[in-house]
LOTORRO-911776 format. One record per residue (C-alpha): residue in one letter; chain; x, y, z. Coordinates in steps of 0.001 Angstrom, whole numbers. Each point is the difference from the previous one (the first is absolute). Example, Ala and Ser with C-alpha at 12.3 -4.5 7.8 and 13.67 -1.06 7.14 Angstrom:
BEGIN
+------+-------+---------+---------+---------+
| rest | kette |       u |       v |       w |
+------+-------+---------+---------+---------+
|    a |     A |   12300 |   -4500 |    7800 |
|    s |     A |    1370 |    3440 |    -660 |
+------+-------+---------+---------+---------+
This chain:
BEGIN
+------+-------+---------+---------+---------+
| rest | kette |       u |       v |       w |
+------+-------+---------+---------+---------+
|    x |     A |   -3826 |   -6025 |   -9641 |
|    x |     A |   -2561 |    2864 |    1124 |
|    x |     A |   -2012 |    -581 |    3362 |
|    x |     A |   -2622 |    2782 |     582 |
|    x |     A |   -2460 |    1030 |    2861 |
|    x |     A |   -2606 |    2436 |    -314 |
|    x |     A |    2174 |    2016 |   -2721 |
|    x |     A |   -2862 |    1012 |   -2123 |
|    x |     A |    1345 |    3776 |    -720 |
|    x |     A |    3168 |   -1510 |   -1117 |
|    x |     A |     195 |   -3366 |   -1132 |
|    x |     A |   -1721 |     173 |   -3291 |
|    x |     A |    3016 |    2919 |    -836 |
|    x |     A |    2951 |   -2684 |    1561 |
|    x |     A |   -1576 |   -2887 |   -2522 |
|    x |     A |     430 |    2083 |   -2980 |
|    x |     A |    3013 |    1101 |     674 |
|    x |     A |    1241 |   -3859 |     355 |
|    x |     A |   -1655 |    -467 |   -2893 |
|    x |     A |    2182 |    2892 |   -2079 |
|    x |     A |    3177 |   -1191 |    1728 |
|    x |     A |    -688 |   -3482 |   -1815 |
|    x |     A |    -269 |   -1719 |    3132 |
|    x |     A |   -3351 |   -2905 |     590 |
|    x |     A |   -1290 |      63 |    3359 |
|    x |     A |   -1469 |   -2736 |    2140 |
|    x |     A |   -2068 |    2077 |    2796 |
|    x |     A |    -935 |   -1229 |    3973 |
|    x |     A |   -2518 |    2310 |     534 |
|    x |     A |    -673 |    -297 |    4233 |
|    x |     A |   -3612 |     378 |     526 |
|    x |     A |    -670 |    3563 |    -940 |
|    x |     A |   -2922 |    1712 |    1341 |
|    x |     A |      35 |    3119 |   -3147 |
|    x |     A |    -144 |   -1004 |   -3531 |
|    x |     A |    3637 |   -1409 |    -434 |
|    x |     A |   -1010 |   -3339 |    -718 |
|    x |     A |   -2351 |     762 |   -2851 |
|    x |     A |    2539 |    2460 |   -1728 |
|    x |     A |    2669 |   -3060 |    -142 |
|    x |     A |   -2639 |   -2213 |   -1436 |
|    x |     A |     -10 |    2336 |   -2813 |
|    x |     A |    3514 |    -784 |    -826 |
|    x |     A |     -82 |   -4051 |    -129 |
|    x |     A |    1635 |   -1131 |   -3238 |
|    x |     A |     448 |    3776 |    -938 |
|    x |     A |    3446 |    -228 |    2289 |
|    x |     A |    -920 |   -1595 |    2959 |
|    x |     A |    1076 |   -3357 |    -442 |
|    x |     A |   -1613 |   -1534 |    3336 |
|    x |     A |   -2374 |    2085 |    2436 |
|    x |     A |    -564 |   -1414 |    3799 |
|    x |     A |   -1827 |     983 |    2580 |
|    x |     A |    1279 |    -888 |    3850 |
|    x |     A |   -2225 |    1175 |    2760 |
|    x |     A |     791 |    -480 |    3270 |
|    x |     A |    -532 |    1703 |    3677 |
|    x |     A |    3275 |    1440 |     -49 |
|    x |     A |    2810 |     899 |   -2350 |
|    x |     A |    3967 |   -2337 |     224 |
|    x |     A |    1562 |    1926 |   -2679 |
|    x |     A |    2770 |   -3265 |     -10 |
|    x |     A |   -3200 |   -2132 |    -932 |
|    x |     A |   -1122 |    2224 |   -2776 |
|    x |     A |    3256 |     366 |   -1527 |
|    x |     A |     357 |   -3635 |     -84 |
|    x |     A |   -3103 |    -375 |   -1180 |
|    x |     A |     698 |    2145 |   -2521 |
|    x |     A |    3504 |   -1758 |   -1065 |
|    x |     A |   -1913 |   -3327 |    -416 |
|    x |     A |   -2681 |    1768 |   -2593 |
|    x |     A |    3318 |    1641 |   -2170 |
|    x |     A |    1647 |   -3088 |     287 |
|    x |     A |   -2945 |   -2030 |   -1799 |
|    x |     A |     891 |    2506 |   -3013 |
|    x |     A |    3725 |   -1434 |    -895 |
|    x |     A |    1282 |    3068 |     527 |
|    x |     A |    3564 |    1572 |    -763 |
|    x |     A |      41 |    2673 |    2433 |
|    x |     A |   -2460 |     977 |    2699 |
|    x |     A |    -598 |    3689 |     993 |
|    x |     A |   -1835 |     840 |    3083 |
|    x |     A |   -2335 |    2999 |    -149 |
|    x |     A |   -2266 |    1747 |    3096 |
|    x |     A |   -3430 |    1194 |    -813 |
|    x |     A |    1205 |    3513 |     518 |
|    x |     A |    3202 |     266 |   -1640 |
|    x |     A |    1448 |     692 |   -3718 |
|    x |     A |    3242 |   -2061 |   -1169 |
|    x |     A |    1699 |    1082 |   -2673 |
|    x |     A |    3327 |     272 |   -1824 |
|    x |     A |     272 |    3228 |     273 |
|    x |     A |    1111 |     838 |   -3480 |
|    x |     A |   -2344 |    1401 |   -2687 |
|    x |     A |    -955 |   -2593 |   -2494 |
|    x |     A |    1424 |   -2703 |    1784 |
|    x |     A |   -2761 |   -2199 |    1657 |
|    x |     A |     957 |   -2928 |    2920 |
|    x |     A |    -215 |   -2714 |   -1864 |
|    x |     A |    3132 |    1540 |   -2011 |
|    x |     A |    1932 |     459 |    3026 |
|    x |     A |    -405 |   -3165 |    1011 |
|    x |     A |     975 |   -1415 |   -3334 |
|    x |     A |    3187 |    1859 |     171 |
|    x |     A |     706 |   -1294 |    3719 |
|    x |     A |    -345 |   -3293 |   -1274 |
|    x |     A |    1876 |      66 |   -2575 |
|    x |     A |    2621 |    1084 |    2359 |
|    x |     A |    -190 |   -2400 |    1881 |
|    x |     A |   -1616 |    2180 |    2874 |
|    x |     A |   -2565 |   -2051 |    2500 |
|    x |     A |   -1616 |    2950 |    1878 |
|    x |     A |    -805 |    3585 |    -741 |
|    x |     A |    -167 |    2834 |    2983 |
|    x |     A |   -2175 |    3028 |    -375 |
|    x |     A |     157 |    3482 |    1324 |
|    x |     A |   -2948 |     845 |    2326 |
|    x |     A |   -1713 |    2932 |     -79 |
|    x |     A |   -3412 |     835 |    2482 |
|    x |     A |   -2056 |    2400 |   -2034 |
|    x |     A |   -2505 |    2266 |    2570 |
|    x |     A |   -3237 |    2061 |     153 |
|    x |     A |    1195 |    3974 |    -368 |
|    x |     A |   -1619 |    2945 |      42 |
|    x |     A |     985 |     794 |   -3751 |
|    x |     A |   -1689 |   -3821 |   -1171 |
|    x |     A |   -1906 |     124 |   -3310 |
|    x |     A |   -2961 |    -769 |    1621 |
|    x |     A |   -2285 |    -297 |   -3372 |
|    x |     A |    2725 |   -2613 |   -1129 |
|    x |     A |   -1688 |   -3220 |   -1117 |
|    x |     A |    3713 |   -2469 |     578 |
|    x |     A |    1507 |     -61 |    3320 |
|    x |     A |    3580 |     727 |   -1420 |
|    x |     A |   -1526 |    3494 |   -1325 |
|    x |     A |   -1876 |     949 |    3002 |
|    x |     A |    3142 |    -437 |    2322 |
|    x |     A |    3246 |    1281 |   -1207 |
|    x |     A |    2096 |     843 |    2843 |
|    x |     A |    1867 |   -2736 |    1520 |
|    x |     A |    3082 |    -882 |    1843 |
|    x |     A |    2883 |   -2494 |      75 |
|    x |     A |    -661 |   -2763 |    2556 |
|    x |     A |    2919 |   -2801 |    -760 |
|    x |     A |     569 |   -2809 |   -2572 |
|    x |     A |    -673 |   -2675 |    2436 |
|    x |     A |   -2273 |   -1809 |   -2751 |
|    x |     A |    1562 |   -3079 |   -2047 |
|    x |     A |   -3650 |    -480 |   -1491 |
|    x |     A |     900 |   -1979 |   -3540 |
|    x |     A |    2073 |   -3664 |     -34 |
|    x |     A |    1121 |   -2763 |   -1929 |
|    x |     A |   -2002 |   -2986 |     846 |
|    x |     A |    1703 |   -3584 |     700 |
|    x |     A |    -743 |   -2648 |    2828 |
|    x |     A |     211 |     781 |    3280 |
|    x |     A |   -1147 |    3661 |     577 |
|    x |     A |   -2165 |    1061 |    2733 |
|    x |     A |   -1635 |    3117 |     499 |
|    x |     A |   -1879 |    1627 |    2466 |
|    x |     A |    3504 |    -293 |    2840 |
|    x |     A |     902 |    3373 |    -538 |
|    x |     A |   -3727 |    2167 |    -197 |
|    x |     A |     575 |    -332 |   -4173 |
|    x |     A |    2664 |    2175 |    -111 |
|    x |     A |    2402 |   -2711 |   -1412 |
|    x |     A |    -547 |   -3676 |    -407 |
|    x |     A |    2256 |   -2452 |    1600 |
|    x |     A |    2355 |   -2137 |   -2064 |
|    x |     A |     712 |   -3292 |    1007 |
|    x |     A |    3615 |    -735 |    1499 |
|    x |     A |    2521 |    -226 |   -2923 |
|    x |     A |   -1489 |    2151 |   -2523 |
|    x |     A |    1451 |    3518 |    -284 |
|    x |     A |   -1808 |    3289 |    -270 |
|    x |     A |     466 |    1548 |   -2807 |
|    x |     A |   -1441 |    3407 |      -1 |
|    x |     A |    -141 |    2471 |   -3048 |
|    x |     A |    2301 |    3188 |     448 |
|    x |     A |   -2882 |    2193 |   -2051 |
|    x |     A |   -3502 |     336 |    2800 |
|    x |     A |   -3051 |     636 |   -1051 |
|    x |     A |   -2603 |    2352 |    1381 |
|    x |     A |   -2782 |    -636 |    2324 |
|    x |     A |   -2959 |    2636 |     590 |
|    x |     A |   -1794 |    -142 |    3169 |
|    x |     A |   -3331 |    1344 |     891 |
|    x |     A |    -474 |    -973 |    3550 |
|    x |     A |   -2663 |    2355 |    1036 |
|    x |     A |   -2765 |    1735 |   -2416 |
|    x |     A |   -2485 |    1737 |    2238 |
|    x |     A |    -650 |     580 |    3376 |
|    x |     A |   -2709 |   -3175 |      28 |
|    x |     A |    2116 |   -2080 |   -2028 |
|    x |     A |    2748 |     905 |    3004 |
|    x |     A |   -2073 |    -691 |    2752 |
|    x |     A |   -1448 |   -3268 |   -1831 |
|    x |     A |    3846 |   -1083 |    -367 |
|    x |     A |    1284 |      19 |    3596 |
|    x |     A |   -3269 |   -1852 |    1101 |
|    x |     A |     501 |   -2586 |   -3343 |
|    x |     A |    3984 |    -222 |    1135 |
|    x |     A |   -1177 |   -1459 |    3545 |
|    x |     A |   -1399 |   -3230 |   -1562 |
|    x |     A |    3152 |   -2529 |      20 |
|    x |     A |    3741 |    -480 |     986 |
|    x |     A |    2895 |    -625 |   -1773 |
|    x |     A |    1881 |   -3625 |     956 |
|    x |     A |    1469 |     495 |    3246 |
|    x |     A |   -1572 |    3757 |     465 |
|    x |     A |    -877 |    1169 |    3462 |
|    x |     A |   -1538 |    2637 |    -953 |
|    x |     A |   -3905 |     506 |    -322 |
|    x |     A |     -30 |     321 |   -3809 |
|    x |     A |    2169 |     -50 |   -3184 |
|    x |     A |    2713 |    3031 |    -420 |
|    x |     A |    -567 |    1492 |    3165 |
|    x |     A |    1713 |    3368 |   -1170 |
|    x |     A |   -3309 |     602 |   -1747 |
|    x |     A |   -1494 |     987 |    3746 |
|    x |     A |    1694 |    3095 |     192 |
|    x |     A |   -1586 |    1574 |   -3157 |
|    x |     A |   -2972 |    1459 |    1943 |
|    x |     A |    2150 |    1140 |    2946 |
|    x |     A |    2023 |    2080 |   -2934 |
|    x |     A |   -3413 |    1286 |   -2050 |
|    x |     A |    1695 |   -1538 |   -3235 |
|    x |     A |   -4162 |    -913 |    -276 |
|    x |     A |    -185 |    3694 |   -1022 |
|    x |     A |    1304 |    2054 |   -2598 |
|    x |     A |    3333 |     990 |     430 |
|    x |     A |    2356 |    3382 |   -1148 |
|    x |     A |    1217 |   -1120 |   -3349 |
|    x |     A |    2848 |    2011 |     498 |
|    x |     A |    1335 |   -2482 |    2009 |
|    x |     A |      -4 |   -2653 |   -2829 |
|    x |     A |    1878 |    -173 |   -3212 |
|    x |     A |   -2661 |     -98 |   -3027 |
|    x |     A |     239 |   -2895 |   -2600 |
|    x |     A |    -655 |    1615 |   -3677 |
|    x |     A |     439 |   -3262 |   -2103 |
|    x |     A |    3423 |     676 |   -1269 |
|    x |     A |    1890 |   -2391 |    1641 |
|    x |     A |    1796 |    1838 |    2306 |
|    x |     A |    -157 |    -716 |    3563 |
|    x |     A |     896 |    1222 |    3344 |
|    x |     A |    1755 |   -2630 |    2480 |
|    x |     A |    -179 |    2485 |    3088 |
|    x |     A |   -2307 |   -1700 |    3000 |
|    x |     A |   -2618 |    2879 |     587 |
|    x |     A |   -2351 |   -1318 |    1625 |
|    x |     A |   -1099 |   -3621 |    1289 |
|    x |     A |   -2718 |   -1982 |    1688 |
|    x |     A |    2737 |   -2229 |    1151 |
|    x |     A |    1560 |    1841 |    2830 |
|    x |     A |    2080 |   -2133 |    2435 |
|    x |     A |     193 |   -2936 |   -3155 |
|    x |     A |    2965 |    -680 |   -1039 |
|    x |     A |     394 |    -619 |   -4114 |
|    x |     A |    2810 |   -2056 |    -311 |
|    x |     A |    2509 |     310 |   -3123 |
|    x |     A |     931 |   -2041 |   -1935 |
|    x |     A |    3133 |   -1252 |    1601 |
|    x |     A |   -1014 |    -382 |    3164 |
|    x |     A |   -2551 |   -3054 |   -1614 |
|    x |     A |    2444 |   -1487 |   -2471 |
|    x |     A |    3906 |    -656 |     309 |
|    x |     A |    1694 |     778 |   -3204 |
|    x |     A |     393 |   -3813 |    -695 |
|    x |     A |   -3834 |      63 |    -521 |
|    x |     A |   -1092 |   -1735 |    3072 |
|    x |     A |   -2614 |    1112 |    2475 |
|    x |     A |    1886 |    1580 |    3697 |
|    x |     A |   -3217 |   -1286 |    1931 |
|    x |     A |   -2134 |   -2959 |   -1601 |
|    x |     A |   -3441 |     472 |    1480 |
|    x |     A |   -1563 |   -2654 |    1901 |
|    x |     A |   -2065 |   -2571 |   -1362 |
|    x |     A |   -3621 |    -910 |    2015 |
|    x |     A |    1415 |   -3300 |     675 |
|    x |     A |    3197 |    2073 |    2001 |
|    x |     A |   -2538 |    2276 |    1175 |
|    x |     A |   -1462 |   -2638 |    2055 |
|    x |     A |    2586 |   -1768 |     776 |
|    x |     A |    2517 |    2836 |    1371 |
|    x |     A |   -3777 |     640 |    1811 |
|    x |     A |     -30 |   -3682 |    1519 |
|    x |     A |    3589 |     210 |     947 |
|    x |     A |    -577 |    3252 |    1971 |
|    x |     A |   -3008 |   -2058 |    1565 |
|    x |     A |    1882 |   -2272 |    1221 |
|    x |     A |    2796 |    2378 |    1682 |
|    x |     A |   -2373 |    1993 |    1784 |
|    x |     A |   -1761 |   -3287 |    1113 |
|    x |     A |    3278 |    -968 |    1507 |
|    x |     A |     909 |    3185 |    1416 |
|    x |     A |   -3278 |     581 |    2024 |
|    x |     A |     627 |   -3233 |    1240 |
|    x |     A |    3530 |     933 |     891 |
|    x |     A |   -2038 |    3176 |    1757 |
|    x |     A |   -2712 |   -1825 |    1760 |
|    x |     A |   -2654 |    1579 |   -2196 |
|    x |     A |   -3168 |   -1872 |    -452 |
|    x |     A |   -2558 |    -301 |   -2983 |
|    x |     A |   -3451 |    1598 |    1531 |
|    x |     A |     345 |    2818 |   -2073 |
|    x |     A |    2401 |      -1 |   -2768 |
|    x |     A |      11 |    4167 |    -464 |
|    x |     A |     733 |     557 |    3456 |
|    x |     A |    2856 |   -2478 |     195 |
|    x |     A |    1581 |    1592 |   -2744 |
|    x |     A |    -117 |    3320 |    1593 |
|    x |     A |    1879 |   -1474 |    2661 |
|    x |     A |    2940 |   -1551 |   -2182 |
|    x |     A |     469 |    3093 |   -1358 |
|    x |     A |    -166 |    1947 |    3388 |
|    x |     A |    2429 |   -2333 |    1493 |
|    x |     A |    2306 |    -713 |   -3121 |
|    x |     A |     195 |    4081 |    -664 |
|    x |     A |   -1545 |    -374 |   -3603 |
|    x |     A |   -2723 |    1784 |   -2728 |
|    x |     A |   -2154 |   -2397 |   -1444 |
|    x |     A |    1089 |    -162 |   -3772 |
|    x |     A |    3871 |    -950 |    1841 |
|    x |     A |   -1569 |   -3055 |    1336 |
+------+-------+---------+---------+---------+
């Protein structure tokens, strides 16, 4: 499953590599305004499997994932692996492509695979004359392995709850998640345009149940922290393609995120500690809220002429933020 936005310096390099990893791809391409779209249609039948294009005012990330789950799940498939537009999975050993890994977790008995996550950055020391974006940027750092990006498919599974870092099992089945991780290469930001272009492009939609303006809100403090320009390599650890990596967090676009481990998401019985909401509970837990703060202006003396204001008063008389109501 790859969605991709305006990805042209990249996404032709992110099919291919699929492609060598064994893996078919069925592509939601968003409405691009570069030349994204045309460089997928060059792949139909030559390992993309299905290629759609979704454009809308704004971006739901939950829609497009779903979207996306439908399109794989037309294919019959085994095992679904989740890509972004700007990212590199792999197995991390020479020789030994996804599909194999999968193979093996399968035969295992394994129904999810975790990868480590690495952000690769622009540097001072980049190989600027480097046609593929893995040459060009070398230094990178150690971010997490908050990324359970390939499952077993069976009935039930929804995807999209958690942002597409793991899919949700329905209640009863068990996770099952492969002691040997993969590797995931990120390349969140490749030029000071392509930077700029990003936070406006990250602005466009929400998450389920997301107050915030846009998607991964973390992403706002990149300009604030110049990570738009080229920073001292020294401060990265450099990636030369022998398989040996540094799990020291260097440096992050994500400051005040927390990535969770994995513990703190599964219990060792392979059940989820928090089982995101569904839209349905969204709205409901929404309704039932409603209807308490009906009854408790009403229990105040509050009236309805302006719904804002009367708010401002619960809280100022009730000694409460917002988000505790």
């Amino acid at each position: 499953m790859l969605p991709t936005y305006n990805d042209e310096d990249i996404i032709e390099e992110v099919i291919q590599h699929l492609i060598s990893q064994e893996i078919p791809l069925v592509v939601l391409e968003n409405g691009s305004t570069d030349g994204t779209y045309k460089i997928c249609e060059k792949y139909i039948d030559k390992g993309i499997l299905k290629l759609e294009q979704f454009k809308s005012e704004s971006f739901h990330l939950d829609t497009n994932l779903r979207m996306l789950y439908d399109m794989a799940l037309l294919q019959s498939p085994d095992w679904v692996i989740r890509s972004d537009s700007d990212e590199f999975l792999e197995s991390g050993i020479k020789g030994v492509t996804l599909k194999e890994t999968i193979t093996q977790a399968d035969k295992e008995n394994y129904n999810l695979i975790q990868f480590d996550w690495f952000d690769f950055y622009m540097t001072d020391d980049d190989v600027q004359t480097a046609k593929s974006i893995k040459e060009k940027f070398p230094y990178y750092t150690f971010v997490g392995d908050f990324n359970y990006r390939t499952w077993k498919v069976f009935p039930g599974i929804r995807i999209g709850d958690a942002s597409g870092h793991y899919p949700i099992f329905p209640y009863g089945k068990k996770y099952k998640i492969s002691p040997r991780k993969n590797i995931l290469r990120h390349y969140p930001l490749r030029s000071k345009q392509h930077s700029i272009r990003k936070m406006k492009e990250r602005n466009r939609g929400k998450t389920i149940n997301d107050e915030e303006s846009g998607i991964n809100a973390h992403y706002r403090s990149v300009l604030k922290q110049d990570f738009s320009q080229a920073i001292n390599h020294k401060l990265l650890s450099k990636y030369e393609e022998d398989g040996k990596w540094d799990y020291k967090i260097k440096l992050t676009l994500y400051s005040g995120k927390h990535i969770p481990e994995k513990k703190e998401i599964f219990t060792d019985e392979g059940n989820l500690r928090k089982r995101p909401k569904t839209p349905l509970e969204y709205r409901l837990a929404l309704t039932e809220k409603e209807e308490q703060l009906s009854k408790l202006r009403k229990k105040l003396g509050i009236g309805y002429r302006a719904k804002r204001v009367g708010l401002n008063k619960v809280r100022k008389i009730i000694g409460k933020k917002e988000h505790d109501i």
